[in-house]
GUPALO-496559 format. One record per residue (C-alpha): residue in three letters; residue number from 1; x, y, z. Coordinates in nm, 3 decimals, decimal comma. Last residue first. Example, Ala and Ser with C-alpha at 12.3 -4.5 7.8 and 13.67 -1.06 7.14 Angstrom:
residues 2
[site "SER" 2 [1,367 -0,106 0,714]]
[site "ALA" 1 [1,230 -0,450 0,780]]
END
This chain:
residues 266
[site "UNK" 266 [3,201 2,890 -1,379]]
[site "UNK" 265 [2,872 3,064 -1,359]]
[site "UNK" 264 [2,724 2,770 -1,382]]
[site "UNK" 263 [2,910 2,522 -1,161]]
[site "UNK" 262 [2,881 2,820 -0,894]]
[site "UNK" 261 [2,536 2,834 -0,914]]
[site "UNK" 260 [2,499 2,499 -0,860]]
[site "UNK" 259 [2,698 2,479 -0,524]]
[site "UNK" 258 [2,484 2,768 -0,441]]
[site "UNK" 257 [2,136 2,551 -0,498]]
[site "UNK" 256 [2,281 2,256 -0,307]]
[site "UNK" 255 [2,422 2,485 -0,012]]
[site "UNK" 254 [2,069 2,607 -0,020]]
[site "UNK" 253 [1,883 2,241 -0,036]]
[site "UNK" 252 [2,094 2,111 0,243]]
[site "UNK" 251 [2,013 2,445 0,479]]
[site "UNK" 250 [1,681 2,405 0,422]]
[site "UNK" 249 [1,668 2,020 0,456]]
[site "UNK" 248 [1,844 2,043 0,783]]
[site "UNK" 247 [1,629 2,356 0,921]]
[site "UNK" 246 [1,334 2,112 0,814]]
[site "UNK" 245 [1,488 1,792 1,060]]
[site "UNK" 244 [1,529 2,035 1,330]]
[site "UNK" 243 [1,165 2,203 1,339]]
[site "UNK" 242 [1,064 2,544 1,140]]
[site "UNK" 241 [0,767 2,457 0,980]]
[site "UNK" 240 [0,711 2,035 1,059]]
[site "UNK" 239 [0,370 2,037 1,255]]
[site "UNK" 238 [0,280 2,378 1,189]]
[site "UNK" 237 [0,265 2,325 0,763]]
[site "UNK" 236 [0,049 1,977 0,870]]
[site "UNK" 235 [-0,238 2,192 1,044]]
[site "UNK" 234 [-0,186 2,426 0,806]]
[site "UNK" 233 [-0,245 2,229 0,472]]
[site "UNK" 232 [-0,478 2,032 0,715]]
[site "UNK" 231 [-0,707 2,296 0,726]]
[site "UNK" 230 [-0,656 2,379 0,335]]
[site "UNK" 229 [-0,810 1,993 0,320]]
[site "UNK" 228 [-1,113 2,054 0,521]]
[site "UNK" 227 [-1,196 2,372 0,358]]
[site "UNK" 226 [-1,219 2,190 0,013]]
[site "UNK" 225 [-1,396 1,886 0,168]]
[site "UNK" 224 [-1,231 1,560 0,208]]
[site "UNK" 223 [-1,126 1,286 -0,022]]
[site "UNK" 222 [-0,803 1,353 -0,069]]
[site "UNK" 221 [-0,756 1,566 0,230]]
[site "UNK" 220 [-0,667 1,301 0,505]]
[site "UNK" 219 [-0,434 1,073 0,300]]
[site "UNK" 218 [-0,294 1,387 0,120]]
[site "UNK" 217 [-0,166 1,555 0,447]]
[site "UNK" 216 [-0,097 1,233 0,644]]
[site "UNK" 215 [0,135 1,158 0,372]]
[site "UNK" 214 [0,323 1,482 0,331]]
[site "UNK" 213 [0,382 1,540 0,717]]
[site "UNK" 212 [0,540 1,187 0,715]]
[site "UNK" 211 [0,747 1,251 0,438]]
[site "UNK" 210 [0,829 1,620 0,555]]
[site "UNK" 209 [0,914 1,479 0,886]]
[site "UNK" 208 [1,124 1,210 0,723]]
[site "UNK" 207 [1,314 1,506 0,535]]
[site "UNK" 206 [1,389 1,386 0,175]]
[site "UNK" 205 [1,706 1,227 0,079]]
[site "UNK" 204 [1,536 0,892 0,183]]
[site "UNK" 203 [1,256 0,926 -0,087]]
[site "UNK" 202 [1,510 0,919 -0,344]]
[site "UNK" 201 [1,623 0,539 -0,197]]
[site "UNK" 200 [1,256 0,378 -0,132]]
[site "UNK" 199 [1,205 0,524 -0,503]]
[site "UNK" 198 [1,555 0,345 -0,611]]
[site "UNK" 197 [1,434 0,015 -0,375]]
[site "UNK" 196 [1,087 -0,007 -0,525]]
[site "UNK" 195 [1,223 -0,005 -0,903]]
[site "UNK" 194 [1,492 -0,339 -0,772]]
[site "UNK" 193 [1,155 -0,476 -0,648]]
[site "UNK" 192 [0,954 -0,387 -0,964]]
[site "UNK" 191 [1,218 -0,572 -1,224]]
[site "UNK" 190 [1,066 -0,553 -1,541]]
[site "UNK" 189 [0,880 -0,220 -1,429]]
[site "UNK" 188 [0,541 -0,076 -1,488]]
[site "UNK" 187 [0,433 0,259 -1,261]]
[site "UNK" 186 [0,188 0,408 -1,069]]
[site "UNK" 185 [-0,094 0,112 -1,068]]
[site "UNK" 184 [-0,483 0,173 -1,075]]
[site "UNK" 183 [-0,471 0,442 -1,294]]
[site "UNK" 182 [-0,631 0,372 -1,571]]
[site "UNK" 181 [-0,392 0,333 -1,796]]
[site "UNK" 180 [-0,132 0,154 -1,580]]
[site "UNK" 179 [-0,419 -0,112 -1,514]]
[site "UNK" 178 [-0,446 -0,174 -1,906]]
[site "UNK" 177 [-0,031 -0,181 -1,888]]
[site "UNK" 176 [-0,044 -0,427 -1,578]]
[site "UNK" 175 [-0,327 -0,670 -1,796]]
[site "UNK" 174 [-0,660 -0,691 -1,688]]
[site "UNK" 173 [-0,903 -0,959 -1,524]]
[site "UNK" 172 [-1,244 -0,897 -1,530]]
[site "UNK" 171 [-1,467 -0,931 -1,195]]
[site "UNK" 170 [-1,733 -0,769 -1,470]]
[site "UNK" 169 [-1,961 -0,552 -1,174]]
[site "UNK" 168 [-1,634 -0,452 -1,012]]
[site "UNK" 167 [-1,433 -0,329 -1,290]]
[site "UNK" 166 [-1,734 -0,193 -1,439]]
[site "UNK" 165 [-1,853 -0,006 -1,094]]
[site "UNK" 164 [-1,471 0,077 -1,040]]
[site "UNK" 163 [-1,450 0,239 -1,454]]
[site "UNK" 162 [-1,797 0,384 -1,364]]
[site "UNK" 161 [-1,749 0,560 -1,072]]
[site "UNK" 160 [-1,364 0,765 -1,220]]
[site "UNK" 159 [-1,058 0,604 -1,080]]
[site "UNK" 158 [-0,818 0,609 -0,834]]
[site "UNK" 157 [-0,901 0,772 -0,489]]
[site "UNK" 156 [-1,239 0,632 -0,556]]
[site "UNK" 155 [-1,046 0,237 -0,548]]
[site "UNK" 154 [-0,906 0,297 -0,188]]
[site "UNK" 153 [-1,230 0,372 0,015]]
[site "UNK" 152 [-1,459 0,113 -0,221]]
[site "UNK" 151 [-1,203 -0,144 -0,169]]
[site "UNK" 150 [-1,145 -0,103 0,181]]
[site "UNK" 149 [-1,140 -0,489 0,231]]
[site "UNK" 148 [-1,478 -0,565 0,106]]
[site "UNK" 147 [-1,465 -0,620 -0,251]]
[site "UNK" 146 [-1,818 -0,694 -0,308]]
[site "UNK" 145 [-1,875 -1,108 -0,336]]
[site "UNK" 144 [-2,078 -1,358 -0,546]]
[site "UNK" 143 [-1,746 -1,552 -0,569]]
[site "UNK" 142 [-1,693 -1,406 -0,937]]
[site "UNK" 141 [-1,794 -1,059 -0,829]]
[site "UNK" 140 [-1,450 -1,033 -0,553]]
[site "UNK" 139 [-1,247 -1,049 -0,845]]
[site "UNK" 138 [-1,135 -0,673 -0,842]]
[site "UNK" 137 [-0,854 -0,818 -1,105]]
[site "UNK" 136 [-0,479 -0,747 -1,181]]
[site "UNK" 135 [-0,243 -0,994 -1,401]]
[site "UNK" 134 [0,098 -0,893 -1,389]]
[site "UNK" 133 [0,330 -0,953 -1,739]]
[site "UNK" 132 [0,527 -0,601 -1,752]]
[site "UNK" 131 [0,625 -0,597 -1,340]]
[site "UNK" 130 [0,416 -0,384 -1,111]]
[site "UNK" 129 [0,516 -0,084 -0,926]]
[site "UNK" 128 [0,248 0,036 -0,634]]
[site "UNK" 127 [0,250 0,356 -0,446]]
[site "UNK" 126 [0,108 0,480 -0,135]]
[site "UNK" 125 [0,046 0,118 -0,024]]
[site "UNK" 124 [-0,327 0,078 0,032]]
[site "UNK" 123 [-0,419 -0,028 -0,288]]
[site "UNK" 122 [-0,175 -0,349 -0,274]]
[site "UNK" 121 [-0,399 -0,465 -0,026]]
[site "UNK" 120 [-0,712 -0,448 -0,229]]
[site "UNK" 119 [-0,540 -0,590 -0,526]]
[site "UNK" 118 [-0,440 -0,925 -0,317]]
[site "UNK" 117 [-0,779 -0,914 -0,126]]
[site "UNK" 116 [-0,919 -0,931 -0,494]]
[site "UNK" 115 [-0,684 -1,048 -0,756]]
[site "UNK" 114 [-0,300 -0,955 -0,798]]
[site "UNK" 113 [-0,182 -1,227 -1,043]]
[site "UNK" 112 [0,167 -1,257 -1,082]]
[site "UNK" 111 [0,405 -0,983 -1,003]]
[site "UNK" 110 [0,330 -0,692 -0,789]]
[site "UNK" 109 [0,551 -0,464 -0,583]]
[site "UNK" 108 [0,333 -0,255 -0,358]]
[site "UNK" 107 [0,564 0,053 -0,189]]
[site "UNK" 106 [0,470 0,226 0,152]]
[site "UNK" 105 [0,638 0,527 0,241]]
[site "UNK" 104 [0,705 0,571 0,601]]
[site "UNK" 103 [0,411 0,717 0,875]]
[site "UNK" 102 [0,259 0,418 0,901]]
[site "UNK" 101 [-0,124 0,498 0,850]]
[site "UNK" 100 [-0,202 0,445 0,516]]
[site "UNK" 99 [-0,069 0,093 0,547]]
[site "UNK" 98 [-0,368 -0,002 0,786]]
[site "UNK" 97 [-0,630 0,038 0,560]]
[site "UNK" 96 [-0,563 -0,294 0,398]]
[site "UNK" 95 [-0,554 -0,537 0,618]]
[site "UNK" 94 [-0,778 -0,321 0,838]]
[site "UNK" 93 [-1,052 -0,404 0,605]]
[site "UNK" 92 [-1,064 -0,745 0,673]]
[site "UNK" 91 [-0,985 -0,726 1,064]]
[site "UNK" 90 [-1,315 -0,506 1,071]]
[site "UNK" 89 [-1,373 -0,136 1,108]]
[site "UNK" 88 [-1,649 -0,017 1,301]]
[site "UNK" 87 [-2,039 -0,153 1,340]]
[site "UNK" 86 [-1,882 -0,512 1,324]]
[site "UNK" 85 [-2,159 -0,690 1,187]]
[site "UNK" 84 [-1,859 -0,806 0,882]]
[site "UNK" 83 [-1,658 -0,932 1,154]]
[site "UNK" 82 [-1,843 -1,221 1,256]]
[site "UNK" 81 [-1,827 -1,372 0,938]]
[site "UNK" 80 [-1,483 -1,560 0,939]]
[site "UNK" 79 [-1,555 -1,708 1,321]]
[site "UNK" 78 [-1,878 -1,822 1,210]]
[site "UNK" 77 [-1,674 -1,989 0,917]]
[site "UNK" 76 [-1,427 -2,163 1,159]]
[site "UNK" 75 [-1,716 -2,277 1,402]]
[site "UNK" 74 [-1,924 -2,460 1,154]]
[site "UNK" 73 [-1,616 -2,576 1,000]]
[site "UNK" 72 [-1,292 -2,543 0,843]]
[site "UNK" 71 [-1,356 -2,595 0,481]]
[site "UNK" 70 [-1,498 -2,247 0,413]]
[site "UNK" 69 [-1,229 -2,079 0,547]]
[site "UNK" 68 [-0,972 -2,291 0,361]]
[site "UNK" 67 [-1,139 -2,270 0,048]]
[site "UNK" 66 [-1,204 -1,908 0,060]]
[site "UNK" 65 [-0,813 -1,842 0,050]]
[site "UNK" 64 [-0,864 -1,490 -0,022]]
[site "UNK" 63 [-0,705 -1,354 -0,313]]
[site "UNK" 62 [-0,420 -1,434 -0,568]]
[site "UNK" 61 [-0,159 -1,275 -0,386]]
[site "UNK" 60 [0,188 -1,099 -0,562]]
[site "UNK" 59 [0,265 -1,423 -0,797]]
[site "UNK" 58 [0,487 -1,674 -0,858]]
[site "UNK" 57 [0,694 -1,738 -0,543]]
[site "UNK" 56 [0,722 -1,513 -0,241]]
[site "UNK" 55 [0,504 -1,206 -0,222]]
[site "UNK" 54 [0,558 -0,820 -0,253]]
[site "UNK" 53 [0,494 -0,505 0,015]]
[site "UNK" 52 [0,798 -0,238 0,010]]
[site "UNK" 51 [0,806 -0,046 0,344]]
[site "UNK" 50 [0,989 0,285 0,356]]
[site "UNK" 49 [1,237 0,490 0,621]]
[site "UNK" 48 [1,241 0,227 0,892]]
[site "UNK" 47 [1,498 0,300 1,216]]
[site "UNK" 46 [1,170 0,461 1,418]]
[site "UNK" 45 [1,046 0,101 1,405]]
[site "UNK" 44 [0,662 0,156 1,612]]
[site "UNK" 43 [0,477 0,185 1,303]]
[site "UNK" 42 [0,687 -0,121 1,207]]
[site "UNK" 41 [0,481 -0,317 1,464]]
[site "UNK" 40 [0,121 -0,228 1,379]]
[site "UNK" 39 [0,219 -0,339 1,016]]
[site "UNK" 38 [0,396 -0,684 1,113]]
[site "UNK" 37 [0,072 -0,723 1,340]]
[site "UNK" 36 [-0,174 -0,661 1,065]]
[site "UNK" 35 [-0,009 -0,874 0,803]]
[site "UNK" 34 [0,034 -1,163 1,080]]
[site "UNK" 33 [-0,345 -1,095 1,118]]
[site "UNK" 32 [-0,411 -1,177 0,720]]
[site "UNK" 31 [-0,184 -1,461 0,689]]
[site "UNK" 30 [-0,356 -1,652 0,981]]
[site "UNK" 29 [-0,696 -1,554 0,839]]
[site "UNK" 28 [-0,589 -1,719 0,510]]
[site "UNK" 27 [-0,493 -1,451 0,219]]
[site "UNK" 26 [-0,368 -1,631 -0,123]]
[site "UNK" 25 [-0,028 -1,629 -0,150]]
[site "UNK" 24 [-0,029 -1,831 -0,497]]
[site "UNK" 23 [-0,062 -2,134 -0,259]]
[site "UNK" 22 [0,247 -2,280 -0,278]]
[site "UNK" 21 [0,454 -1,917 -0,293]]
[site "UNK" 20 [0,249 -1,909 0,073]]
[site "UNK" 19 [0,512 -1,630 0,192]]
[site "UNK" 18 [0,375 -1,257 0,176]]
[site "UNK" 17 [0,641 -1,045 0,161]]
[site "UNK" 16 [0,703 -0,736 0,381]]
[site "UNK" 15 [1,051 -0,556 0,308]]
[site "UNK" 14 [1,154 -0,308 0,549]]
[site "UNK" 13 [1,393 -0,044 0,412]]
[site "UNK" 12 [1,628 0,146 0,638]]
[site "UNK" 11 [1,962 -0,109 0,556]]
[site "UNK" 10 [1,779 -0,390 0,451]]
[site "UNK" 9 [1,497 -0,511 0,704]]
[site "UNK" 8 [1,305 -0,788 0,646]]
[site "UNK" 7 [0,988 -0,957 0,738]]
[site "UNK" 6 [0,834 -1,258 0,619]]
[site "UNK" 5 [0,451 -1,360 0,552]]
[site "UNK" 4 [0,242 -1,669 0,654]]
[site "UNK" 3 [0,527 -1,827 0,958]]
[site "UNK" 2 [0,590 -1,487 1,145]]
[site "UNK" 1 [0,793 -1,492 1,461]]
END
């Protein structure tokens, strides 16, 4: 089904990877719409709890394969520019937009280099964990580029103007602790699939609703108005209040709380 990424599912976790290990996974346009459809298709997967996004081989992605675009063609690069007049969102920043709308948990798990459309993707998982010796870069300056695959969406959620405008204007590469720092990963780990899995794992005690609920909420108000976001404090609050899956968690999280109290007093 997929030939530029695989797809699997263990237990309730899907695992994306993108598979050109050859190639440093850099994005081709084939790569890049598989990414879309695998996306598009677990939002449909009611059996899939969280999503962890890595890559095959040596590194997480490397970028956009502007070699092979640019070597295929007259016809091949119209076909690669046409979506920046697009007066909506494109296929490029869909890539990496798309995440934030699955309603699961979505976990980046970098190794490697993680430059450009690599980083840009990894931005839209909710969280990313990246191993000790990852290499991160908003590259996109070195080609004469701007990151244009949501980059300026996802990269205000994370840092201050003028740490993105240096990032940005330098195309420097940093190191996963300098990128800890500032904010632009969650957390460092030696072994950042095996850290995915125990997150993927205490997220699945929570209520799914709840998860969902919780996502939506802070992906709409992040950025939004003050007024805006309380609105979606109730909108969200109404969707879940009171529904099967929260009577569950109540009732879970009492018999918890008395089991406790009974340890103690004993």
């Amino acid at each position: 089904m997929w030939k530029h990424i695989q797809l699997d599912a263990i237990e309730s976790v899907a695992v994306v990877r993108l598979n050109r290990p050859d190639k440093h996974n850099s994005v081709s346009t084939e790569m890049l719409l598989e990414l879309i459809r695998c996306a598009e298709y677990l939002k449909t997967n009611l059996e899939i709890r969280a999503v962890i996004i890595t890559g095959n081989g040596p590194s997480f992605c490397s970028g956009m394969d502007l070699k092979s675009i640019l070597s295929g063609g007259k016809w091949a690069k119209l076909r690669a520019f046409i979506p920046l007049w697009k007066p909506t969102e494109n296929r490029y920043q869909r890539v990496s937009m798309i995440w934030r709308t699955l309603s699961v948990p979505v976990i980046a798990a970098i190794h490697g280099n993680c430059f450009g459309a690599g980083l840009q993707i990894s931005l839209g998982a909710d969280v990313r964990i990246s191993s000790p010796d990852a290499q991160l870069s908003i590259m996109e300056s070195n080609w004469g580029l701007v990151p244009d695959m949501g980059g300026s969406v996802l990269l205000r959620e994370l840092l201050p103007k003028d740490v993105a405008m240096e990032l940005t204007f330098s195309g420097r590469t940093i190191s996963a602790s300098d990128a800890k720092e500032l904010g632009l990963i969650t957390h460092i780990a030696e072994d950042p699939m095996s850290a995915a899995y125990a997150l993927c794992a205490e997220f699945e005690k929570q209520s799914p609703d709840a998860i969902a609920a919780g996502k939506r909420l802070l992906v709409g108000a992040w950025s939004g108005t003050e007024r805006s976001a309380l609105s979606l404090e109730r909108l969200w609050q109404r969707r879940v209040i009171g529904k099967r899956n929260q009577t569950i968690a109540t009732m879970r999280r009492l018999k918890k709380s008395e089991q406790s109290y009974v340890s103690r007093t004993w």
